[in-house]
N, C-alpha and C positions, 0 to 999 in steps of 0.2 A: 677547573673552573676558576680556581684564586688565580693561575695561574693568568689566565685569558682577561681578567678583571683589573688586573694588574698589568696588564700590558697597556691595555684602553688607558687608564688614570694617566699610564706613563706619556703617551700620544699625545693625550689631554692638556696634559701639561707642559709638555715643549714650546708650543706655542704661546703658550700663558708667560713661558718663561724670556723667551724672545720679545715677549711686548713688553715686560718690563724694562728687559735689557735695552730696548727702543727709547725708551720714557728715562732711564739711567740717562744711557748717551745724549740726548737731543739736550735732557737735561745741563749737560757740562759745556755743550755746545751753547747754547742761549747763554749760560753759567759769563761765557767767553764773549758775549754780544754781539754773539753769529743771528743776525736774522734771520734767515731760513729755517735755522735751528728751532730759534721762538715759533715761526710760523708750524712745522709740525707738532711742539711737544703741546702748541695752543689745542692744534687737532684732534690729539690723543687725551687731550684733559678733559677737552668738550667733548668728548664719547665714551670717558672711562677705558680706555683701551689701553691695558697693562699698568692699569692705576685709577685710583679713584675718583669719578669724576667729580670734575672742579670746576663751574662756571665762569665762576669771578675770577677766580687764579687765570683762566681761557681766557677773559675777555683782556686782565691788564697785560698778559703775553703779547696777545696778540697786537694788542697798543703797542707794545713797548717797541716789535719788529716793525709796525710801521713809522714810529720812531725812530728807528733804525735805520730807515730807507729803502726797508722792506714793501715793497707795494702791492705784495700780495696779502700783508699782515694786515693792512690796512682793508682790501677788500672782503678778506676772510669776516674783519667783524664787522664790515658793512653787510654781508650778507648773513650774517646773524641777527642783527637788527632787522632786515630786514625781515625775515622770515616770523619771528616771534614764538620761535620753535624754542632755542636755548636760552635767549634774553630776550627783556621784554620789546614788542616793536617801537622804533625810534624811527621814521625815516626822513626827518630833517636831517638826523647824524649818520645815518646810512650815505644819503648823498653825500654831505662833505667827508664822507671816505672814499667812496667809490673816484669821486673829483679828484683828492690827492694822491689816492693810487694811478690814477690816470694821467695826473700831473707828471710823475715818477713813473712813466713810460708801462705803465701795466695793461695790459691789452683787455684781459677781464674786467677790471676797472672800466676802463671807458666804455662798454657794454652795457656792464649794469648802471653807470649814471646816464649812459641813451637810455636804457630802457623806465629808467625812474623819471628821466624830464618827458621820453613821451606818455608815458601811466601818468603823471601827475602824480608822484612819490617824492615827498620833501619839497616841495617847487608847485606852482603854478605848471601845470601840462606845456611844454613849450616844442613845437616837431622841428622847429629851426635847430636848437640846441643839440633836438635829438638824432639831428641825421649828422650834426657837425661830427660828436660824440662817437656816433656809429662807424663814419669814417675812420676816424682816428681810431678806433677800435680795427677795426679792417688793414689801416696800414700799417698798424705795427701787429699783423698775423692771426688776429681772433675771425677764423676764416666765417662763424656765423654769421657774425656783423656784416659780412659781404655779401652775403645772404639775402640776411633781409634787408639790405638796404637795396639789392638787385630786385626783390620782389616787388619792394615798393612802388619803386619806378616803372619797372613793367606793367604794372595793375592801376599805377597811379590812386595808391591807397593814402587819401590826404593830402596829393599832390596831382600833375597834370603827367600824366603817361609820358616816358622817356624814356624810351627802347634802348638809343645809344648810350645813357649812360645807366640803364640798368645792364646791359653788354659788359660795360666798364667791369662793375663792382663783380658781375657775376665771375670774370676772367680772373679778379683777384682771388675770388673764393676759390676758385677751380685752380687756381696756381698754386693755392695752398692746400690743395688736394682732400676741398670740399666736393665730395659727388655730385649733392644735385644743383650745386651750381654750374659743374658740368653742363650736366644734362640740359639744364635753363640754356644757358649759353649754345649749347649743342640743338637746342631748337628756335632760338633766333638766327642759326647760320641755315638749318635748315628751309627756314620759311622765309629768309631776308629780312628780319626785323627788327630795325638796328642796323644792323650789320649789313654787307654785302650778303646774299645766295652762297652758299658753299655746300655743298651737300660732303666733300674730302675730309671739310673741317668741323663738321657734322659730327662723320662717323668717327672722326680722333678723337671728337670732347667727348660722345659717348663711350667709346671704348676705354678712355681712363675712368670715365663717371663708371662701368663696370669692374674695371682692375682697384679700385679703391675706394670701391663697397656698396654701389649701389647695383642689388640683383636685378630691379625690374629693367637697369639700363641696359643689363645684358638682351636682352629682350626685346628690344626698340625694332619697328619695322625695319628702319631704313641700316639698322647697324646688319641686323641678319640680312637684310637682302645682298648686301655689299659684300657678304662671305668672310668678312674679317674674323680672324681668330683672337680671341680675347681670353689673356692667362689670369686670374684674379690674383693680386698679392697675396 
């Protein structure tokens, strides 16, 4: 029984010992005014994970990496401000981080200050800002933003219905091997909207939208009628 007792504490603790050793390193790294570095050991402060947590020690790390030209350091504490979970909420100061990180090419960044100028967080609500924002979120790879900016324009939610350039953004999301932008996209070629009628280029957008993750696509009438075989990644 000690014996068996003694095994678990030892399990137990490997991990515990590896999160330090994590919070060591990252430490020497920042130490060395590696951004990245600051951006996790900020991580690891704000969750107590293999050290004590430490708020404030998180919040000026996390400054200091986007100081650094760290642009994730930057959105990291925009979205702590934001939340009001670890520090208190600010989202005047959430916005102009989310803006710098996005300035400094952060893709997450430009996201969340779309999503704060369209909420009306930090700012007057502005949807012009918010779709610029979302874009720029979109071309530099944050495949949601292509998302929803595809959704918008198809539904014309606070805008006028724009099939072809919801087509656009959707093709960008699906190029970066967002599913149901697929899928979207795979059924404006199905139905011609937007798009030319394709029904070939139909069942390709869904059969990726199934190989990388979306199971109902596997599923689509017109994918099963066509007999394609579809391997999931």
């Amino acid at each position: 029984m000690r014996r068996a007792l003694g095994l678990v504490l030892l399990l137990g603790a490997a991990p515990l010992a590896a999160q330090a050793d994590e919070v060591a390193a990252r430490t020497a790294g920042c130490n060395a005014a590696v951004g990245p570095e600051c951006v996790r050991l900020a991580e690891l402060l704000m969750g107590g994970i293999g050290t004590r947590a430490d708020a404030a020690r998180a919040e000026r790390l996390a400054l200091y990496a986007c100081d650094l030209r760290t642009p994730a350091g930057c959105t990291l504490l925009g979205r702590w401000l934001t939340g009001g979970l670890y520090l208190n909420s600010d989202p005047g100061r959430a916005l102009a981080l989310f803006r710098r990180a996005c300035n400094d090419g952060d893709a997450a960044g430009c996201d969340e200050a779309s999503r704060a100028a369209e909420e009306g967080r930090g700012m007057i609500a502005n949807q012009g800002q918010a779709d610029q924002l979302a874009e720029q979120a979109c071309r530099l790879g944050f495949a949601r933003a292509c998302l929803r900016l595809g959704d918008r324009f198809e539904r014309g939610v606070g805008t006028f219905t724009d099939p072809a350039r919801s087509a656009a953004f959707y093709q960008l999301g699906c190029d970066r091997n967002e599913a149901n932008s697929c899928v979207r996209l795979g059924k404006q070629y199905e139905e011609g909207r937007g798009v030319p009628r394709d029904e070939d280029r139909a069942i390709a957008l869904y059969g990726k939208a199934c190989r990388v993750g979306n199971n109902a696509a596997c599923h689509l009438p017109l994918l099963l009628r066509s007999g394609t075989v579809v391997i999931p990644q």
